[in-house]
N, C-alpha and C positions, 0 to 999 in steps of 0.2 A: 435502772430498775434492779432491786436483790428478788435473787426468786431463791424462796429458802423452803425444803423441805425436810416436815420431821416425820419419823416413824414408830411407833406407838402400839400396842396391842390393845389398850382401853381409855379413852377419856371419859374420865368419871364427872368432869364439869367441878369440882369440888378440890382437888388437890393442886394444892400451888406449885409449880416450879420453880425455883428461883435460881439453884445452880445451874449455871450452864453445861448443857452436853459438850460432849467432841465433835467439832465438824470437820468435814471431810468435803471438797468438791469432784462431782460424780456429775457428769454427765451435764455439767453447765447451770448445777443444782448446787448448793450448801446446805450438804445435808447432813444430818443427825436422826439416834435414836436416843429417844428419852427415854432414860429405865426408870420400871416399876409403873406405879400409881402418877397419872396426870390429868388434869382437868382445866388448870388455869394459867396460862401464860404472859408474862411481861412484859407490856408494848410494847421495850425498846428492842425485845427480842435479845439479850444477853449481847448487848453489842453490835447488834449485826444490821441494824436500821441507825442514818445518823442521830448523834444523841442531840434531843433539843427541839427538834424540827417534825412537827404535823406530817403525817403522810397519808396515803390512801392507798387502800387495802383489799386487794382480793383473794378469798381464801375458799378450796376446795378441798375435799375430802376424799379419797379413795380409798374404795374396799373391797376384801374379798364378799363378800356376802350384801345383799340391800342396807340402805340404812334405814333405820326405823322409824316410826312415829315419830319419835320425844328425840332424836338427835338434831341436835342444831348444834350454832355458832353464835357465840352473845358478846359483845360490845360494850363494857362495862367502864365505868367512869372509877376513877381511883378513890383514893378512901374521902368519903365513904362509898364505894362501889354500890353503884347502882345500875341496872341496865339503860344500853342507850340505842342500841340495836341488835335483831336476832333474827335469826333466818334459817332452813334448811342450808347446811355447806353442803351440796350437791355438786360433780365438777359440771354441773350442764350450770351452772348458777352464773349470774351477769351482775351481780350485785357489786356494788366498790362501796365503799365506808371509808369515813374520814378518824383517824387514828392519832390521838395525841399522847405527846408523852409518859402520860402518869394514867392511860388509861389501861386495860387487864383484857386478854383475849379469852374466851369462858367454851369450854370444847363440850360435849355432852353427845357422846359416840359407845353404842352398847360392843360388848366384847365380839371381836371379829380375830380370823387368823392372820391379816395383817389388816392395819391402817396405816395412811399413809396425807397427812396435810401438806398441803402446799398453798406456800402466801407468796404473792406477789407482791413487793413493796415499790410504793414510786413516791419517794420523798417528795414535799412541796421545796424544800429551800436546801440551798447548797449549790456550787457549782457544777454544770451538767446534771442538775437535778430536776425535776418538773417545772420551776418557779423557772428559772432559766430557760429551759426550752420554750418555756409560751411567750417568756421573756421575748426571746430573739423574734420566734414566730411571729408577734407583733409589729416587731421590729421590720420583718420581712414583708409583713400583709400589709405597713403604712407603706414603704417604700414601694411597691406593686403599684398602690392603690394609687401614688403620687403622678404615673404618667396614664393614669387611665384615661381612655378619652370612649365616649358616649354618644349617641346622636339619638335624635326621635323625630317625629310630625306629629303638629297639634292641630288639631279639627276643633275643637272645643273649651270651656275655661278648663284651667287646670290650674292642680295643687303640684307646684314641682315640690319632689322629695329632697330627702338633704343627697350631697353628691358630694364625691371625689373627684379630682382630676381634673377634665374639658370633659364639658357638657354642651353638643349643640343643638339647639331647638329649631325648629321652622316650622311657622305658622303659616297652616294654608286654609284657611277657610273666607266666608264671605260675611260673617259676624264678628261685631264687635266682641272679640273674648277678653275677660279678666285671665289672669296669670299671673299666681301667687308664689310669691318665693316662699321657703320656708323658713323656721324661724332663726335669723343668721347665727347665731353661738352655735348651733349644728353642720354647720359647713365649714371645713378649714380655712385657714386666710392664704395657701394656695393653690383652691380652686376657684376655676374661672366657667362663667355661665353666658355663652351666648346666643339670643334670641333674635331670629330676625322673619320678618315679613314676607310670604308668597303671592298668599292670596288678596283677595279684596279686601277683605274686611282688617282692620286694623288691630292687635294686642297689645294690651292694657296690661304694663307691668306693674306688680303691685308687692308691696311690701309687708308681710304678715306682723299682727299687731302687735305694737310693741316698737316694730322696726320703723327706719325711714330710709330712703335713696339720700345720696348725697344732697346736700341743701335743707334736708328738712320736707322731701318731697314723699307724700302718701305711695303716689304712682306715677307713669310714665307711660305717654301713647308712643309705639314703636312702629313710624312710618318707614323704617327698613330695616337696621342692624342695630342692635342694642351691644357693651360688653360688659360682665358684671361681675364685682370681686365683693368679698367682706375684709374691708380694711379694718375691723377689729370694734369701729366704733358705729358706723352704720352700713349702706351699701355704697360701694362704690362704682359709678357705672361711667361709658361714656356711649349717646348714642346719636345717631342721626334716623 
């Protein structure tokens, strides 16, 4: 994440910057003051966001005095610059925006004894950059999700949801229940579902439409232990 902060006496919403300031890191900031007149700045931020790459954007505003009515933050689309969001920059603000290269940060801040913006940038791509970490995080939450194991009781028909990992079920009632799988492209091809018999009544495995059990079979009554995979083409089960 670059957290860049500039410093400002007036953003007039109306004057480009294009030259970059001098930055200086301060306090774990990259900061600058822009002289004179400013109101518009360049998504790429003179460098200091990677060039090429989409990011998302939080930007606050600090002041010696309130900010006023008509002060905002505007989100403008490059030429022909048009608005594409706009908001009070308040630092109580939770807003993020998504920021691409060729698009214009639009400031509109009445004169104060200081001002003081601060953007938060969190690129989408690049190495260690956001695209990466959800990257891995993914990566993280399949491999988690691969030895999860699960257990329930079913009293009644049920819709089994899609699952990871082992899933074991036990059927304890005295009615004949249905017990639907759900529909297989939603369940990995390594996880495993199995179903088995308590009580009286017998469950009736069944395959959501569309699908079949191995052979070509609608359903399956499970007079004790069922075991059940999706081998990619329908259900694969083995049961007694």
């Amino acid at each position: 994440m670059n957290k860049i902060k500039l410093n400002v006496r007036q953003l007039d919403g109306v004057t480009l910057v294009e030259q970059a300031p001098e930055f200086q890191l301060v306090n774990g900031w990259t900061q600058a003051t822009l002289p004179g007149a400013a109101g518009v700045l360049p998504a790429g931020l003179w460098g200091k966001v990677p060039g090429g790459d989409p990011y998302l954007l939080h930007v606050s505003v600090l002041t010696t005095g309130p900010l006023g009515v008509g002060d905002l933050f505007e989100l403008q689309s490059g030429s022909p610059s048009q608005p594409r969001r706009q908001y009070p920059p308040t630092p109580g603000n939770t807003e993020l925006v998504l920021v691409r290269p060729t698009d214009r940060l639009r400031f509109v801040v009445g004169a104060q004894l200081e001002v003081a913006v601060e953007l938060l940038v969190e690129s989408i791509g690049g190495v260690n950059e956001l695209g990466s970490r959800l990257f891995a995080w993914a990566q993280a939450t399949q491999a988690s999700e691969a030895h999860k194991v699960t257990s329930g009781v079913v009293v009644a028909p049920l819709q089994i949801p899609a699952w990871t990992g082992l899933f074991h079920l036990i059927h304890n009632s005295a009615n004949v229940d249905l017990i639907t799988l759900p529909p297989r492209g939603l369940v990995p091809l390594d996880a495993t579902l199995t179903l088995t018999r308590r009580g009286n009544g017998t469950p009736v495995l069944n395959a959501a439409l569309g699908d079949t059990l191995s052979g070509g079979l609608p359903s399956f009554p499970v007079t004790r232990t069922v075991i059940v995979m999706n081998n990619g083409d329908e259900w694969a089960f083995v049961g007694i």
